[in-house]
C-alpha positions as CSV (number, residue, x, y, z in Angstrom):
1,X,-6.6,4.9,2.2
2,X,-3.9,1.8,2.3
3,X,-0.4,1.3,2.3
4,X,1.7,1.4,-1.5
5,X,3.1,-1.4,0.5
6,X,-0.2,-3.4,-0.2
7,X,0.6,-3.4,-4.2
8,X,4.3,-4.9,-3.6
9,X,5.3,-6.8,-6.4
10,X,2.1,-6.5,-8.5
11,X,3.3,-4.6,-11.6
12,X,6.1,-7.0,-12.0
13,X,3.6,-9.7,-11.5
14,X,1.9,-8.4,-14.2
15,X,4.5,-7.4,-16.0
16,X,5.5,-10.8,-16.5
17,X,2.4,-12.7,-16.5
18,X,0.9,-10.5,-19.0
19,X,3.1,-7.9,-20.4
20,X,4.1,-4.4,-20.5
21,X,1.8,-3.2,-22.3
22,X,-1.2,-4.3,-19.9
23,X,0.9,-2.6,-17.2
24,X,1.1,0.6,-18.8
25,X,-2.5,0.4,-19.3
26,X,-3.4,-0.2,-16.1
27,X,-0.8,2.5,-14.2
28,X,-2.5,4.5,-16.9
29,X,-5.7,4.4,-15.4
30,X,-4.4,5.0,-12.1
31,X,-2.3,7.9,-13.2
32,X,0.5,6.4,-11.1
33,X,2.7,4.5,-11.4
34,X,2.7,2.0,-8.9
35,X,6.2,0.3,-9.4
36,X,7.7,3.6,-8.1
37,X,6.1,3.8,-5.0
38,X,5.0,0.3,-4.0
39,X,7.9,-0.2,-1.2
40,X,7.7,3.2,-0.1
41,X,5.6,4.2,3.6
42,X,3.3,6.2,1.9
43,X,-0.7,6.0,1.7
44,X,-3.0,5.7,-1.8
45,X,-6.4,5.6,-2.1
46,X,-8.2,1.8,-1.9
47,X,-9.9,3.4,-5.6
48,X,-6.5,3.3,-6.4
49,X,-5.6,-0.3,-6.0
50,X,-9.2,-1.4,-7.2
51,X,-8.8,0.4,-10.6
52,X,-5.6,-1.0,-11.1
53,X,-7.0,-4.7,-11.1
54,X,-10.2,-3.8,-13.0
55,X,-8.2,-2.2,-15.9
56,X,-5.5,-5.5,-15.6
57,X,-8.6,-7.7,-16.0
58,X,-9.9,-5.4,-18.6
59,X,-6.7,-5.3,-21.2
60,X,-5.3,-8.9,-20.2
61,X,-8.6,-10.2,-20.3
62,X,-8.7,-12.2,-17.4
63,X,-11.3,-12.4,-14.9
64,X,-9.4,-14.3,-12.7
65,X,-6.4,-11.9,-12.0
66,X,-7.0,-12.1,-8.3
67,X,-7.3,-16.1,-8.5
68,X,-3.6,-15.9,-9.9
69,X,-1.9,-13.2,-8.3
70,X,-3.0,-14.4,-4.5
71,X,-0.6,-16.9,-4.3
72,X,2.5,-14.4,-4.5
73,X,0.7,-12.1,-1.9
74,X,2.4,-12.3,1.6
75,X,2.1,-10.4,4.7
76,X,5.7,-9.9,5.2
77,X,6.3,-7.8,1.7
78,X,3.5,-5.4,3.6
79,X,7.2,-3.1,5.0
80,X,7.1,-2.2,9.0
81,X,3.9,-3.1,9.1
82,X,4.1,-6.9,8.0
83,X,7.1,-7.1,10.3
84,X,5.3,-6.0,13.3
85,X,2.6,-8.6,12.8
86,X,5.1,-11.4,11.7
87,X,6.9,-10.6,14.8
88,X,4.2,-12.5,17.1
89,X,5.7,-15.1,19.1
90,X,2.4,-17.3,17.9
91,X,-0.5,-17.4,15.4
92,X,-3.0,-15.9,17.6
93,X,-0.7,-13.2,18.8
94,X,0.1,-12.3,15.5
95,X,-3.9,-11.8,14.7
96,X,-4.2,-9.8,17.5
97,X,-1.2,-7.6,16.6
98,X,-2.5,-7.4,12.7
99,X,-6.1,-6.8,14.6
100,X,-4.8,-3.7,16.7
101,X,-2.5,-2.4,14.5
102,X,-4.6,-2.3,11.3
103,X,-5.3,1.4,11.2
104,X,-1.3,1.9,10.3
105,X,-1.6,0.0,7.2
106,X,-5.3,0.9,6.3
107,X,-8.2,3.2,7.1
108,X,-11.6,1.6,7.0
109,X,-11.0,-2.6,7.4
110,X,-11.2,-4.6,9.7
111,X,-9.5,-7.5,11.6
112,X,-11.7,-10.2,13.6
113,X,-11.0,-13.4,15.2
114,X,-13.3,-15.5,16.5
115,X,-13.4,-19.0,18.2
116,X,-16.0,-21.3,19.3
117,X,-14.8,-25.0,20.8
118,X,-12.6,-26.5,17.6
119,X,-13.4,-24.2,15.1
120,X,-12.0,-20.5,14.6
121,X,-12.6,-18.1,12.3
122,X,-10.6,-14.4,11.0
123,X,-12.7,-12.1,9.0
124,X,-11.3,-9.1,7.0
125,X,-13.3,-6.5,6.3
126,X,-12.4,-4.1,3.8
127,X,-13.9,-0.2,2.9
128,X,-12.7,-1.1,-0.9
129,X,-15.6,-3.4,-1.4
130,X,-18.4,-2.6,-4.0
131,X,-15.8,-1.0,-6.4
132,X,-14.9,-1.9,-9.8
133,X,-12.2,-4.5,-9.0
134,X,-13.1,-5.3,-5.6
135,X,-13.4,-9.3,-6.2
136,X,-9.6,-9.1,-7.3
137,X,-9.1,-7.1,-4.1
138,X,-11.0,-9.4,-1.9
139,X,-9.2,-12.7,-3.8
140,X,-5.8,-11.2,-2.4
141,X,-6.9,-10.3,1.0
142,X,-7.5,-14.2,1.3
143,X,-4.3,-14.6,-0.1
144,X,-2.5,-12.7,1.8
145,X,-4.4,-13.8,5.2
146,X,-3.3,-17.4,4.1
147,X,0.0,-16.2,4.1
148,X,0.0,-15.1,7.5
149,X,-0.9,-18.9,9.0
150,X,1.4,-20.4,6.9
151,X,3.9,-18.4,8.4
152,X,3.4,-19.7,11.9
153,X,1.8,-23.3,10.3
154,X,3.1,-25.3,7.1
155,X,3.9,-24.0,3.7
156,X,1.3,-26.0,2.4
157,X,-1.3,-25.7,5.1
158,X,-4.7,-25.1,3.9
159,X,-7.7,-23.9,5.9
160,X,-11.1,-25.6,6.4
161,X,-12.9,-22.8,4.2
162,X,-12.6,-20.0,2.8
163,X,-15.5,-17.5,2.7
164,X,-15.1,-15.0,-0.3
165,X,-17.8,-11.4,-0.6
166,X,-17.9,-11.5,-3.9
167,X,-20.4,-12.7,-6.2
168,X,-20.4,-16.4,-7.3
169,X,-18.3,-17.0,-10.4
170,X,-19.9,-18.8,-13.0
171,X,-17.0,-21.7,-12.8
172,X,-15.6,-22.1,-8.6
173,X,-13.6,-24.4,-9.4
174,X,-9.8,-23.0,-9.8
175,X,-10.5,-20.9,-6.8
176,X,-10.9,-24.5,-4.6
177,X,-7.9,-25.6,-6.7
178,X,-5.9,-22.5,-5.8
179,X,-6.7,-22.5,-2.5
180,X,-6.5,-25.8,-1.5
181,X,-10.0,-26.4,0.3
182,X,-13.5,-25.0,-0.3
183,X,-14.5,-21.7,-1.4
184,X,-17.9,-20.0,-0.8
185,X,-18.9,-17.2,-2.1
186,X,-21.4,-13.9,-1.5
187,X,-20.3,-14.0,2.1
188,X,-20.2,-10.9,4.5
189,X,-16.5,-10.7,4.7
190,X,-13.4,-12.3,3.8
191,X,-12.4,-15.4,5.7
192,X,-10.4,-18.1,6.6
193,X,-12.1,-20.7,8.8
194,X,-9.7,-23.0,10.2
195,X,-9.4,-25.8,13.8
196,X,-8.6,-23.0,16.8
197,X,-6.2,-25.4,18.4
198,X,-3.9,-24.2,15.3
199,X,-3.2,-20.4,17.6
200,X,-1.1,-22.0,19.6
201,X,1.7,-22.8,17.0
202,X,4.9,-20.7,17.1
203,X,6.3,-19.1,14.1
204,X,8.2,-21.4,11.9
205,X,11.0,-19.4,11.5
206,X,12.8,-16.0,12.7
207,X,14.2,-14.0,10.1
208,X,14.2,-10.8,11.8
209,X,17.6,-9.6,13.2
210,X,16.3,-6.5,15.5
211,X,13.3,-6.1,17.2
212,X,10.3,-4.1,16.0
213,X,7.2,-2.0,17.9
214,X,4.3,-0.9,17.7
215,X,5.8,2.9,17.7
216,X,8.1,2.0,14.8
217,X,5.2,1.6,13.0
218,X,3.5,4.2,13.9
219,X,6.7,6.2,13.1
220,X,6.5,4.8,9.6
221,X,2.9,5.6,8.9
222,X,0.5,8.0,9.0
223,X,-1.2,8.2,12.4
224,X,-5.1,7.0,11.2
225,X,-6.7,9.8,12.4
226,X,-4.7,11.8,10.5
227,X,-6.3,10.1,7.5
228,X,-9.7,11.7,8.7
229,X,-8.8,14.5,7.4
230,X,-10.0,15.5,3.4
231,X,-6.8,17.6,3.4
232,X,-4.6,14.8,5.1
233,X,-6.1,12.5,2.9
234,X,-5.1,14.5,-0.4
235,X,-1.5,15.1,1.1
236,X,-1.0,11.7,1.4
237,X,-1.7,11.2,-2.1
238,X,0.1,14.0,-3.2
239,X,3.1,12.3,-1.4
240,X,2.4,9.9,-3.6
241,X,2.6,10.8,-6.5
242,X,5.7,13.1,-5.5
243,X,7.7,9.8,-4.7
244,X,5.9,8.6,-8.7
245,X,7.5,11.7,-10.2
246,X,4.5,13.2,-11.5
247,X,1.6,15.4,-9.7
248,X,-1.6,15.9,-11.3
249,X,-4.8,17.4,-9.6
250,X,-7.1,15.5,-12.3
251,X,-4.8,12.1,-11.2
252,X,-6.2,13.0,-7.5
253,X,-9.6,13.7,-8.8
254,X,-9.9,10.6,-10.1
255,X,-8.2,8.4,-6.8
256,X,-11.0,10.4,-4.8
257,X,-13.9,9.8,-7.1
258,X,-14.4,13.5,-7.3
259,X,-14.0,15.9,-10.1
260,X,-11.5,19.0,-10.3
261,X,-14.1,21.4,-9.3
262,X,-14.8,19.0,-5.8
263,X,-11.4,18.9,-4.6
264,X,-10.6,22.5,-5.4
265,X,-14.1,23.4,-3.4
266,X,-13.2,21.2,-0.7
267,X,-9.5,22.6,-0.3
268,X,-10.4,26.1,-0.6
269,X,-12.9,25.4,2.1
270,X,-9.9,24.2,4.6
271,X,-8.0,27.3,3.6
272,X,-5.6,25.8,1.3
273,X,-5.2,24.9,-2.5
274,X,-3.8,22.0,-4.7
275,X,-0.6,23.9,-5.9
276,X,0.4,25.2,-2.6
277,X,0.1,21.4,-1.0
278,X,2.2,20.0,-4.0
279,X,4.5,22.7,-3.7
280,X,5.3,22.4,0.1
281,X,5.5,18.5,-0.1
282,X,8.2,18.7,-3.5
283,X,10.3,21.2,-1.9
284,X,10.6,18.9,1.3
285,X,11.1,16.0,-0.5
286,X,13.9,18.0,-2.1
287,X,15.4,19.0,1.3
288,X,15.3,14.6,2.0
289,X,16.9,14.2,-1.0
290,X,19.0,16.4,-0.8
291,X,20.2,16.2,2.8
292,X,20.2,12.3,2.5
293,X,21.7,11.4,-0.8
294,X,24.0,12.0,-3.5
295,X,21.6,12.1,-6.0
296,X,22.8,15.3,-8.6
297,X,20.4,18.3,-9.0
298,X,19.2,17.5,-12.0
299,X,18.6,13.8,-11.1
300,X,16.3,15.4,-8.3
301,X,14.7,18.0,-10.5
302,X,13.7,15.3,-12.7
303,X,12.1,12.6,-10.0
304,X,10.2,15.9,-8.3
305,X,8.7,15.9,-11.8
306,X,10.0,19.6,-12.9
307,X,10.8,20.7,-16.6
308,X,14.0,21.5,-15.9
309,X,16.6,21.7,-13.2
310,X,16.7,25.6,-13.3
311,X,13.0,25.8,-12.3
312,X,13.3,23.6,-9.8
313,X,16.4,26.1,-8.6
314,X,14.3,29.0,-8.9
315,X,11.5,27.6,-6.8
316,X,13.6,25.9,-4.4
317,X,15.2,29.2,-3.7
318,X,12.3,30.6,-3.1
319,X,11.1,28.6,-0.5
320,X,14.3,28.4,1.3
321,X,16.1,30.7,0.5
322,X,18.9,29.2,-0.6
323,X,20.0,27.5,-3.4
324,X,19.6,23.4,-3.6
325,X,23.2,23.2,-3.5
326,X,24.2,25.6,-0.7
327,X,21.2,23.5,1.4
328,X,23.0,20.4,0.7
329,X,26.4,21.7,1.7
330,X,25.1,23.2,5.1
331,X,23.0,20.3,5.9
332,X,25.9,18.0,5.2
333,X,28.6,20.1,7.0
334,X,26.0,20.3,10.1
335,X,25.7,16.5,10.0
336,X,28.1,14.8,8.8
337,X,28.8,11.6,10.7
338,X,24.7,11.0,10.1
339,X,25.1,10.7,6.8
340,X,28.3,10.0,5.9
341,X,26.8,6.5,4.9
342,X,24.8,7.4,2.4
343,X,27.6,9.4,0.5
């Protein structure tokens, strides 16, 4: 599982790089749509991500997706997360914070640093690879570790390699010209291999205006070992596709690389089903929405995906007891200074 936060940006990259209509294609073979949820603190499957840049390559036609997207990839667009590492008061402490922390943005990589004498080297290692789509995958991971020294370095630093685990293209040559310095490829993880003395250097700049922990990310995210879980795991993608507007067990299916039948088995086993999950997480979604905007009742019927704002009543009713309006009213009479900024 990884942060939506990871895809920030990426449809309307594509969007405007190749069009809508290779968008739609690809949220299509995601079932979600990304756009909706890519700012959000809320956990997709890796499968996800890597279909999405298989079926851009696929309707654009262009193998080197990754190549062109990675230089618009940036650890700070990656929410609480990216701020807690960006918030190192060097280079090497903000390695060792993106290190430690990992498990808050992703389940399965990995974050090592290593240095010997002058030279120093950060591998990422991520669960995603051997999927259809990986090499884009792997193309922005070095893109986005880039981003992280040239936060603390020069815009226009570049590193004294860059290892890549993904086949050798026939033509290497716009990935040295994209990256500045040279690229190898079939490695055993992604990595940037750069001169150690280069830890040392303070962050160039500090845009942050309140200070940021390691708890405040945690609050943000999913503990990770909540993610070890087959029926945390399908909540969080239920969540999702919630915050998308639509819920479909064949769209989780497919993220998990499991048919229907799998994930019904696998649920049932745990004591619970698909449509109860879905249910639970909507109607407290509804209760956010509710309590913390002034979004109408049909504007939230229809972003909970329901036909019609009368069935979303009815079943809102039933869960509660109460009707979405009446909910609203006591939750706002009970706390009104809270939210009296969001109204």
């Amino acid at each position: 599982m990884i942060s939506a936060t990871a895809m920030t940006g990426v449809s309307a990259f594509v969007r405007a790089a190749f069009g809508a209509n290779v968008l739609r294609h690809a949220n299509q073979a995601t079932m979600l749509d990304m756009e909706m949820i890519e700012t959000l603190d809320c956990f997709i499957p890796q499968a996800i991500m890597t279909t999405f840049c298989d079926a851009v390559e696929r309707s654009a036609g262009e193998a080197n997706f990754g190549l062109i997207l990675a230089p618009y990839l940036s650890v700070s667009d990656l929410g609480q997360w990216g701020e807690y590492v960006l918030a190192g008061d060097t280079l090497q402490d903000a390695i060792a914070r993106a290190a430690t922390s990992l498990g808050y943005h992703c389940s399965g990589d990995r974050i090592t640093l290593s240095a010997s004498g002058p030279e120093g080297r950060l591998r990422y290692v991520s669960a995603a690879r051997g999927m259809p789509g990986y090499s884009h995958v792997a193309i922005g991971n070095a893109g986005s570790m880039l981003s992280l020294f040239r936060s603390y370095l020069s815009s226009d630093w570049t590193p004294q390699m860059i290892e890549l685990d993904i086949p050798r293209p026939r033509i290497s040559t716009p990935f040295e010209d994209t990256f500045g310095c040279p690229v190898t490829f079939d490695a055993a993880s992604v990595s940037i291999l750069f001169e150690a003395h280069v830890l040392d250097h303070p962050a160039r700049r500090r845009p942050r205006v309140h200070p940021i922990t390691l708890e405040d990310v945690a609050r943000s995210r999913f503990a990770p070992a909540d993610l070890d879980s087959f029926v945390n795991v399908v909540v969080a993608h239920i969540w999702a596709q919630v915050l998308a507007g639509a819920v479909s067990l064949d769209s989780t299916a497919q993220a998990l690389d499991m048919s229907v039948r799998s994930v019904q088995r696998e649920l049932n086993r745990e004591g619970v089903d698909f449509r109860a999950l879905t249910n639970a997480i909507r109607i407290q979604r509804a209760k956010e929405l509710l309590e913390g905007t002034r979004a109408s009742i049909t504007e939230i019927s229809t972003a909970l995906g329901y036909s019609a704002p009368a069935n979303f009543a009815r079943t809102f009713r039933k869960a509660t007891e109460v009707a979405p309006q009446e909910f609203r009213r006591l939750a706002w009479s009970a706390a009104t200074p809270r939210h009296s900024g969001n109204r």
